[in-house]
VOMARMI-283886 format. One record per residue (C-alpha): x, y, z; residue in three letters. Coordinates in steps of 0.25 Angstrom, whole numbers, m for minus. Layout:
// VOMARMI-283886
<r px="X" py="Y" pz="Z" aa="ALA"/>
...
END
This chain:
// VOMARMI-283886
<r px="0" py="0" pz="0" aa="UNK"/>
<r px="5" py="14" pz="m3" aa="UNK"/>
<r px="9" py="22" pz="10" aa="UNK"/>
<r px="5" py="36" pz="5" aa="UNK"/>
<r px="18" py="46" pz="10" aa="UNK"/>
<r px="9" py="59" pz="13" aa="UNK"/>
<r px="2" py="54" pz="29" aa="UNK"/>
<r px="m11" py="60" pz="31" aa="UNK"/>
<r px="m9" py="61" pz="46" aa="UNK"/>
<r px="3" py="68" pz="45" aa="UNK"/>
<r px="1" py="77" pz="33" aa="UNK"/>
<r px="m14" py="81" pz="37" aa="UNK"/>
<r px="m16" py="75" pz="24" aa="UNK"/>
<r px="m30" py="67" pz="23" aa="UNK"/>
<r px="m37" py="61" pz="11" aa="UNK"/>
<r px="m48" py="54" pz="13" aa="UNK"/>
<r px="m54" py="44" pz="3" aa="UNK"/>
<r px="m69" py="43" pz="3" aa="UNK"/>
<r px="m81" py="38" pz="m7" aa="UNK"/>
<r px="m86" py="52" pz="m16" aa="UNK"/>
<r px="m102" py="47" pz="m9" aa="UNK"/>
<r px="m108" py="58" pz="m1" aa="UNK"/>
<r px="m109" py="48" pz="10" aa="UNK"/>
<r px="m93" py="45" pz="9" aa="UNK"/>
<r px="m90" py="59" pz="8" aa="UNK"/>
<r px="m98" py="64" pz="19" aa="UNK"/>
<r px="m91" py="53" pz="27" aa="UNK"/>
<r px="m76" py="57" pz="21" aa="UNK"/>
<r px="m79" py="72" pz="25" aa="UNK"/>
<r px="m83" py="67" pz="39" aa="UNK"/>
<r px="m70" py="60" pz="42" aa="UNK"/>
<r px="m61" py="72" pz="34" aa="UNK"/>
<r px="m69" py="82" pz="44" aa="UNK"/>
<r px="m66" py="74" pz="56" aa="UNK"/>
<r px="m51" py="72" pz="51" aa="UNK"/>
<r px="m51" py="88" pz="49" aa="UNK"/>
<r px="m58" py="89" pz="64" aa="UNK"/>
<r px="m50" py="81" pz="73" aa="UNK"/>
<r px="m36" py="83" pz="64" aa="UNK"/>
<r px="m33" py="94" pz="57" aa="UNK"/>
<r px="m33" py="85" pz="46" aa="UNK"/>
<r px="m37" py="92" pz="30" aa="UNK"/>
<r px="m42" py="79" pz="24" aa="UNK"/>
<r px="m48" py="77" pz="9" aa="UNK"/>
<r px="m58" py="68" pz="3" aa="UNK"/>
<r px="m53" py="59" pz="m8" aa="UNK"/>
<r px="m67" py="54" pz="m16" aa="UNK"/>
<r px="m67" py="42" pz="m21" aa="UNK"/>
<r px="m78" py="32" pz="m30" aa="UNK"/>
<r px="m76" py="17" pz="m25" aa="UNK"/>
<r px="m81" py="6" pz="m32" aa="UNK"/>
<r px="m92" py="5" pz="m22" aa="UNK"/>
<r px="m97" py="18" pz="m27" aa="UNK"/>
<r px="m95" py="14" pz="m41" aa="UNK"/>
<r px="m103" py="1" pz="m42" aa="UNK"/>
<r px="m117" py="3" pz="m40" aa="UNK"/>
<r px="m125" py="m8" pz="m47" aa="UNK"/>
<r px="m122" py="m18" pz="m38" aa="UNK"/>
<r px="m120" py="m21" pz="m25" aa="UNK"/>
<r px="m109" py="m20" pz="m16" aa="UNK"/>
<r px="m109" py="m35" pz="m13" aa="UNK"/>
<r px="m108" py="m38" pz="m27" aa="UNK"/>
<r px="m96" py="m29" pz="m31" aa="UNK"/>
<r px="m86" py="m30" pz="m20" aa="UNK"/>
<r px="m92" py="m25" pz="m7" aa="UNK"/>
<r px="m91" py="m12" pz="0" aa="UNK"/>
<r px="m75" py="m13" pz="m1" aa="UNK"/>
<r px="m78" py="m6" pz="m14" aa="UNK"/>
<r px="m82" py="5" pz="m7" aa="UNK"/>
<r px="m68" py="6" pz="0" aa="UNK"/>
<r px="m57" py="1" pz="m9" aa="UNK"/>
<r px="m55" py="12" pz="m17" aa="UNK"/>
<r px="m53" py="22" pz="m5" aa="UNK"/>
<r px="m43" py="12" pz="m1" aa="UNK"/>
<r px="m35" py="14" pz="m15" aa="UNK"/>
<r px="m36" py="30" pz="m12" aa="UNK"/>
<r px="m28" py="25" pz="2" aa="UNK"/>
<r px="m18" py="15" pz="m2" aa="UNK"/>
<r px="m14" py="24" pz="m12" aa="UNK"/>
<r px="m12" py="37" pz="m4" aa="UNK"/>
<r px="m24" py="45" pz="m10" aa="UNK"/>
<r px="m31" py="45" pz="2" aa="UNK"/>
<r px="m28" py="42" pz="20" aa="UNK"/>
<r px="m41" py="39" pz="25" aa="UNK"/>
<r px="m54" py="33" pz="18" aa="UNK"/>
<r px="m67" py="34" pz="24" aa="UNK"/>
<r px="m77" py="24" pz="24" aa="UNK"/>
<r px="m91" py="20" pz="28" aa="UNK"/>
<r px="m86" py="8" pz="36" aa="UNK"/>
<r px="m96" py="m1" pz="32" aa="UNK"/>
<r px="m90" py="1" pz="19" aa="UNK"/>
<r px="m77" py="m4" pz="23" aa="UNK"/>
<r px="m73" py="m19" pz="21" aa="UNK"/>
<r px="m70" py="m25" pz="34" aa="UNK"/>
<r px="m56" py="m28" pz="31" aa="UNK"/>
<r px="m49" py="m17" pz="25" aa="UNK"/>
<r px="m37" py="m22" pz="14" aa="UNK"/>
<r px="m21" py="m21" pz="20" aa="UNK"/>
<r px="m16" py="m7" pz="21" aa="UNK"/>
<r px="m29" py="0" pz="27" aa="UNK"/>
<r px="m35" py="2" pz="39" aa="UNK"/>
<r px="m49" py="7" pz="46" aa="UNK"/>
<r px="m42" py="19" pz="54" aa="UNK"/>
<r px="m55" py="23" pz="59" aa="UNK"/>
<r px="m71" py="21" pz="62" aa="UNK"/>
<r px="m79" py="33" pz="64" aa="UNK"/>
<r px="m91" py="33" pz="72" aa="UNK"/>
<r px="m103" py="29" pz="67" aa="UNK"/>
<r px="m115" py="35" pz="61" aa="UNK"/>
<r px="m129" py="27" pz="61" aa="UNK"/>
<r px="m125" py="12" pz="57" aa="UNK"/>
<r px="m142" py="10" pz="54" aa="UNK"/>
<r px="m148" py="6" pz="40" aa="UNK"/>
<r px="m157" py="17" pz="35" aa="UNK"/>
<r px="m171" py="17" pz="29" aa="UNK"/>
<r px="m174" py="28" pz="19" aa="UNK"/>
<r px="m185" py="25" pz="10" aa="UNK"/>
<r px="m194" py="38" pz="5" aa="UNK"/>
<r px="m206" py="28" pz="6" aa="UNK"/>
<r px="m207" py="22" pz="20" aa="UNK"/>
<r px="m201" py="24" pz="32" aa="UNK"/>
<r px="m197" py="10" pz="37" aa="UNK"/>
<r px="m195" py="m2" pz="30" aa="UNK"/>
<r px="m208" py="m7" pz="37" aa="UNK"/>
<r px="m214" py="2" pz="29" aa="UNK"/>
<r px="m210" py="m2" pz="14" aa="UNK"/>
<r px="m220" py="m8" pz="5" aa="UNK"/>
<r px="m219" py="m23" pz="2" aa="UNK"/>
<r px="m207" py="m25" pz="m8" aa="UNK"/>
<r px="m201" py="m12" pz="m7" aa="UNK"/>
<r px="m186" py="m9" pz="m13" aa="UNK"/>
<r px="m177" py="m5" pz="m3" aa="UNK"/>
<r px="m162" py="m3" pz="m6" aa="UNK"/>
<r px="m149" py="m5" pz="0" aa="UNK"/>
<r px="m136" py="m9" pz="m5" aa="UNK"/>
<r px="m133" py="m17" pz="8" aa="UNK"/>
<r px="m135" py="m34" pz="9" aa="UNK"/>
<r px="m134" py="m32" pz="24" aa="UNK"/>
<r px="m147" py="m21" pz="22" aa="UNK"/>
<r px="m154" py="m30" pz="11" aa="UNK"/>
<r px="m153" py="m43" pz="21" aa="UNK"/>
<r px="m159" py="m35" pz="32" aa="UNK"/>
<r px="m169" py="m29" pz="24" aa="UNK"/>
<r px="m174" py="m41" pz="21" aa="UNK"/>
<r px="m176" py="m47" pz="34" aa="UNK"/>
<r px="m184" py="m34" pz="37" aa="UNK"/>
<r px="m191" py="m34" pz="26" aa="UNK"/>
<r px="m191" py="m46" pz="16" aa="UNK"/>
<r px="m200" py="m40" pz="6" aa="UNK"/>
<r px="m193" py="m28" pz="0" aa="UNK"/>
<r px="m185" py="m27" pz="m10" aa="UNK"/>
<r px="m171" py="m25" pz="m8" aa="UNK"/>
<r px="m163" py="m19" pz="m18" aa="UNK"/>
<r px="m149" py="m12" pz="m22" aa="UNK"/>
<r px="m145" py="1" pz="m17" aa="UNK"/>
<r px="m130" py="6" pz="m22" aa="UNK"/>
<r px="m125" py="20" pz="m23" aa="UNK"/>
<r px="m120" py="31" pz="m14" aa="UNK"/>
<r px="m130" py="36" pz="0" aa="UNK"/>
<r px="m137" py="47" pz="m11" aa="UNK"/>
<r px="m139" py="37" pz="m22" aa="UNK"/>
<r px="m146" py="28" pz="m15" aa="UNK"/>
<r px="m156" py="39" pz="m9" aa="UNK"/>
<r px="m158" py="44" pz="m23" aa="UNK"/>
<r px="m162" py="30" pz="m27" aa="UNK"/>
<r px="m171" py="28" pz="m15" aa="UNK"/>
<r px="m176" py="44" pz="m20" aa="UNK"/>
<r px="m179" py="38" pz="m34" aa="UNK"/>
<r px="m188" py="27" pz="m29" aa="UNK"/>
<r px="m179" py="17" pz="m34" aa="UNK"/>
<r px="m181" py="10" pz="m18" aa="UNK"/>
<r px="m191" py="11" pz="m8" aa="UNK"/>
<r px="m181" py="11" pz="3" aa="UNK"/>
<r px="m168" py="10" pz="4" aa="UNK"/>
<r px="m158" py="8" pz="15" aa="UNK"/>
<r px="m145" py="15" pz="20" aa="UNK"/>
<r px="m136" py="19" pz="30" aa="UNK"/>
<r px="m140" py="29" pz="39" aa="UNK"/>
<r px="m127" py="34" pz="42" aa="UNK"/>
<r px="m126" py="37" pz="28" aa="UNK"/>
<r px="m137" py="45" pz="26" aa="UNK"/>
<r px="m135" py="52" pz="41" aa="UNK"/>
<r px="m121" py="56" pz="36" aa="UNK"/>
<r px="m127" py="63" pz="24" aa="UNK"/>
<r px="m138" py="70" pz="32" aa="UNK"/>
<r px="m148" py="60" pz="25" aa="UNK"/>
<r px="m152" py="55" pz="37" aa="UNK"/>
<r px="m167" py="62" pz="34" aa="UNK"/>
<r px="m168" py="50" pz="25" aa="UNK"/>
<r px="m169" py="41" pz="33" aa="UNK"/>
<r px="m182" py="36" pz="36" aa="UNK"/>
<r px="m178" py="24" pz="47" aa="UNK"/>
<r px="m165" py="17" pz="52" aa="UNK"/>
<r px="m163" py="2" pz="52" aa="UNK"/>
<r px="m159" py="m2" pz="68" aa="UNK"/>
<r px="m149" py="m12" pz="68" aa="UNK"/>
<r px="m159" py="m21" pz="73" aa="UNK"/>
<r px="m165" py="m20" pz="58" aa="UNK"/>
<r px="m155" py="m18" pz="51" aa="UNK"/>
<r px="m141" py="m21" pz="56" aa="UNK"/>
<r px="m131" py="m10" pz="49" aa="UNK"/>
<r px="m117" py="m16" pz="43" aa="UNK"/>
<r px="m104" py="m16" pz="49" aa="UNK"/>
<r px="m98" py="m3" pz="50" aa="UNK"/>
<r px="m110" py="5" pz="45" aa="UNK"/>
<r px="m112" py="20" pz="50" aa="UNK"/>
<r px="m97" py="20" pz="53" aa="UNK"/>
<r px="m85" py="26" pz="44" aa="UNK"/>
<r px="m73" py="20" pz="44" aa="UNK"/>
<r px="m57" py="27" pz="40" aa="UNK"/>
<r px="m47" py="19" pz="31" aa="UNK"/>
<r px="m34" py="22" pz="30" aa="UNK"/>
<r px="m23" py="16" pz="25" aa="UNK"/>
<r px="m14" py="6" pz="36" aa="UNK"/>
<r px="m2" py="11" pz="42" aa="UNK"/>
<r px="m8" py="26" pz="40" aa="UNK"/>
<r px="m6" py="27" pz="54" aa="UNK"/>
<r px="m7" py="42" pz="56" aa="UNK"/>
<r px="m19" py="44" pz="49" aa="UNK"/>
<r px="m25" py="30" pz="56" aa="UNK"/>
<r px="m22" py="38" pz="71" aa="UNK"/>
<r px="m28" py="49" pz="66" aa="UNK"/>
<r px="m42" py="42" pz="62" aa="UNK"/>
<r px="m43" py="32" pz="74" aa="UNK"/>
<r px="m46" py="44" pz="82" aa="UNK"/>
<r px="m58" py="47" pz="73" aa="UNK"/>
<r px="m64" py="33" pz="76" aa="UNK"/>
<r px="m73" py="30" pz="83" aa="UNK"/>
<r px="m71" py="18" pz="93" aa="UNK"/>
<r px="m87" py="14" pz="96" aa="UNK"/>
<r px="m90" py="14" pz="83" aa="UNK"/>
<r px="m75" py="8" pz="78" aa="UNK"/>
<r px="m77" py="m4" pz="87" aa="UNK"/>
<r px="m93" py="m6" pz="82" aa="UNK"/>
<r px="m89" py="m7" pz="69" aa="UNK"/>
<r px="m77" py="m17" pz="72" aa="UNK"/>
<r px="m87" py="m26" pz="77" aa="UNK"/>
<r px="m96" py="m25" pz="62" aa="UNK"/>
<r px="m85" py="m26" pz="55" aa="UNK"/>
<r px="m81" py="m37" pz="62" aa="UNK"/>
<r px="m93" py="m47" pz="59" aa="UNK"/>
<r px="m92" py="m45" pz="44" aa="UNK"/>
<r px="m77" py="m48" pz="44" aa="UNK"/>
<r px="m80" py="m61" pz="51" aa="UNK"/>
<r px="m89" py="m65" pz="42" aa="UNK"/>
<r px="m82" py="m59" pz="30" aa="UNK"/>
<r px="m92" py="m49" pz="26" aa="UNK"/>
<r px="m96" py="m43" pz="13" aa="UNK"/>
<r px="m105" py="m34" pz="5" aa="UNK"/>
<r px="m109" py="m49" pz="0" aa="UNK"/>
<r px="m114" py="m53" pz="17" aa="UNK"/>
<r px="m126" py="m45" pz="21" aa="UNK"/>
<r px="m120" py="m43" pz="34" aa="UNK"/>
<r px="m123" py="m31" pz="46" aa="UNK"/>
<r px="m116" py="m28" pz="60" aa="UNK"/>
<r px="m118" py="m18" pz="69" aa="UNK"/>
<r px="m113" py="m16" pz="83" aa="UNK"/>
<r px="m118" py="m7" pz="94" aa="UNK"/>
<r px="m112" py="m2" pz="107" aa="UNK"/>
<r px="m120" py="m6" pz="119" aa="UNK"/>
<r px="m110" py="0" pz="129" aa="UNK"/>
<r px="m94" py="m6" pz="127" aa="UNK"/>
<r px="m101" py="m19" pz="121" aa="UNK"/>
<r px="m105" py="m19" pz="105" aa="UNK"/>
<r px="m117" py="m25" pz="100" aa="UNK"/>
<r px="m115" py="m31" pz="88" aa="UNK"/>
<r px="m125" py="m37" pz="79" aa="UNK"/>
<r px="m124" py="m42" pz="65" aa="UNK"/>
<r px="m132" py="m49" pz="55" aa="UNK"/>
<r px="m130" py="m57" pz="42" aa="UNK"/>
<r px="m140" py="m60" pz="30" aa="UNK"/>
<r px="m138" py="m70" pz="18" aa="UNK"/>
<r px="m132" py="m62" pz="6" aa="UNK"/>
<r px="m143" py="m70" pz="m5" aa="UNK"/>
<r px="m155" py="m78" pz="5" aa="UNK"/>
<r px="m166" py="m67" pz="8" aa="UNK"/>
<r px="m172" py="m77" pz="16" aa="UNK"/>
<r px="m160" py="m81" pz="25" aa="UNK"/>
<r px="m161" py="m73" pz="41" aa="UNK"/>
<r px="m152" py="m63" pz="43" aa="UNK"/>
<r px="m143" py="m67" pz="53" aa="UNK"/>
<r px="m141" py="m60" pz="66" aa="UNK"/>
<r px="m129" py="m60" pz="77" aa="UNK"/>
<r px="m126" py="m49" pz="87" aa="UNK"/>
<r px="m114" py="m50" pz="98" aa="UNK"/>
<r px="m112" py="m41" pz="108" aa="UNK"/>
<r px="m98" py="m39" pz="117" aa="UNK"/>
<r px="m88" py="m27" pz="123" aa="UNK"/>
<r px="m80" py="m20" pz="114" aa="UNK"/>
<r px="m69" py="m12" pz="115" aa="UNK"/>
<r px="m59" py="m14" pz="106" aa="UNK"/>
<r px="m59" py="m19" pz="91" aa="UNK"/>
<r px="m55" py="m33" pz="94" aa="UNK"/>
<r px="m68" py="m34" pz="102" aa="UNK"/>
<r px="m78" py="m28" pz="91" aa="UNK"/>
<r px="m71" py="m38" pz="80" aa="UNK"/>
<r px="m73" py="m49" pz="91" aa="UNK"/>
<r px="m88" py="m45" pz="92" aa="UNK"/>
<r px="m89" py="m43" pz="78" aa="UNK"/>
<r px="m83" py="m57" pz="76" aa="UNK"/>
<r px="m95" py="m64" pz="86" aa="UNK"/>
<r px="m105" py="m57" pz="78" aa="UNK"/>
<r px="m101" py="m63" pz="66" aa="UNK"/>
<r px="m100" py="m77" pz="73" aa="UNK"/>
<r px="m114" py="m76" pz="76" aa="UNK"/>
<r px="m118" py="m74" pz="63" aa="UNK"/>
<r px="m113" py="m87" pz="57" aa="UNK"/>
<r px="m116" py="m94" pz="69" aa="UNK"/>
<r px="m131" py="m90" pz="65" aa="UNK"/>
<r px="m129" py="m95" pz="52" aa="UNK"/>
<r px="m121" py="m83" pz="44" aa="UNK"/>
<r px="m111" py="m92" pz="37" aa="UNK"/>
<r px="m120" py="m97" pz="26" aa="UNK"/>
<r px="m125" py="m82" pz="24" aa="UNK"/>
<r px="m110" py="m79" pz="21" aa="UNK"/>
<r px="m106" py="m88" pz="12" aa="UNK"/>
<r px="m118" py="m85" pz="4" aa="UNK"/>
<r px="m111" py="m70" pz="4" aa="UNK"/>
END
């Protein structure tokens, strides 16, 4: 890997590599204000287009996963073009390759799935067989448990697309992140949230994450004080259960943990990628946390769980 000669920690020198959405520039400008805040720092966004912004026709499962969101802002590093890139963690493969690193996980906005429909106001409340998009397996298994009659179809594109697609009557629903649409100030079209108990969010969701490139050590100091550890050590745990069970856009898979005092609550859930009439399958651990080793241990149990309630032939059909 090039080792860029120009250090942005000790030049105050600070390119940051983001997606050109609104969502992932609103996120970029977030983390260069706080970088100029705490600092001093000057930092400048590098725009990029990834594959994943590029491919709209298909799902994500079915072209390479959300890595495609992620590699080309990894290029922008390795090269030198950029110190830091900044993700929507649930974006971000749960290994990264050799040479970078995750220097940081800020806190978390709303993890919860969102309703927005101009029609009704709670899934309840749509008509029989009505279209509801979403580009997410783990949404279209759990939708389908609510409610087995709709009809779940593709949603691609950037936050603003989809809503002008939903705008356009081209779906009667469609579901989203809420943090998303907070971030932007869309919050107003929101017409309900998904509790976890209905719809359990993925790993990481509502959370950003910092990548940098390994070995970058004063730029990696100076990010870690950014992160924060609640949500740092929550999000281990996630993580944790889709690396056990070697996760992919391919496994329709959610986690989500939740402090109940210094113990995490941790509950995940796992639906067959092609069988609509397979359960979903449902695990949650509970234990004190206090140090990363810990979350991936709980995150480990969760995902034990799951294949002891049969989630072992649900993934090898992913």
């Amino acid at each position: 890997m090039t080792t860029p000669s120009i250090s942005a920690a000790g030049t105050g020198r600070c390119i940051i590599a983001t997606r050109e959405s609104r969502l992932a520039l609103w996120q970029a400008e977030h983390v260069r204000d706080l970088l100029a805040q705490r600092f001093g720092l000057a930092p400048t966004l590098l725009g990029m287009t990834t594959r994943g912004d590029q491919i709209l026709d298909r799902t994500l499962s079915k072209v390479g996963g959300k890595g495609l969101f992620v590699k080309e802002l990894e290029t922008a590093l390795e090269e030198g073009h950029a110190d830091l890139a900044v993700h929507s963690l649930k974006d971000v493969p749960m290994d990264l390759p050799p040479g970078f690193e995750l220097a940081a996980v800020l806190e978390r906005e709303d993890p919860r799935d969102a309703f927005v429909s101009n029609g009704a106001a709670t899934l309840a409340d749509l008509a029989l067989g009505a279209r509801v998009g979403t580009s997410s397996l783990r949404r279209v298994v759990q939708l389908r448990a609510l409610r087995p009659d709709l009809l779940i179809e593709p949603l691609r594109g950037n936050l603003d697309t989809r809503l002008r697609k939903l705008d356009e009557g081209q779906y009667d629903a469609i579901v989203l992140a809420a943090a998303g649409l907070k971030r932007l100030g869309l919050a107003s079209r929101i017409r309900g949230v998904f509790e976890p108990e209905q719809m359990l969010p993925c790993a990481g969701q509502g959370a950003l994450g910092l990548e940098t490139r390994a070995g970058d050590t004063g730029l990696t100091g100076l990010l870690a004080t950014l992160a924060h550890v609640p949500t740092a050590l929550a999000v281990q745990a996630e993580r944790a259960v889709s690396r056990s069970l070697g996760g992919s856009c391919s496994m329709p898979l959610a986690a989500h943990a939740r402090w109940d005092g210094d113990s995490l609550w941790l509950r995940a859930a796992v639906g067959h990628p092609e069988r609509h009439d397979a359960p979903l399958l449902r695990a949650e651990v509970r234990g004190p946390v206090a140090d990363p080793a810990a979350a991936r241990e709980l995150g480990e149990r969760a995902a034990q769980a799951l294949r002891d309630a049969g989630a072992g032939g649900y993934l090898a059909a992913a």
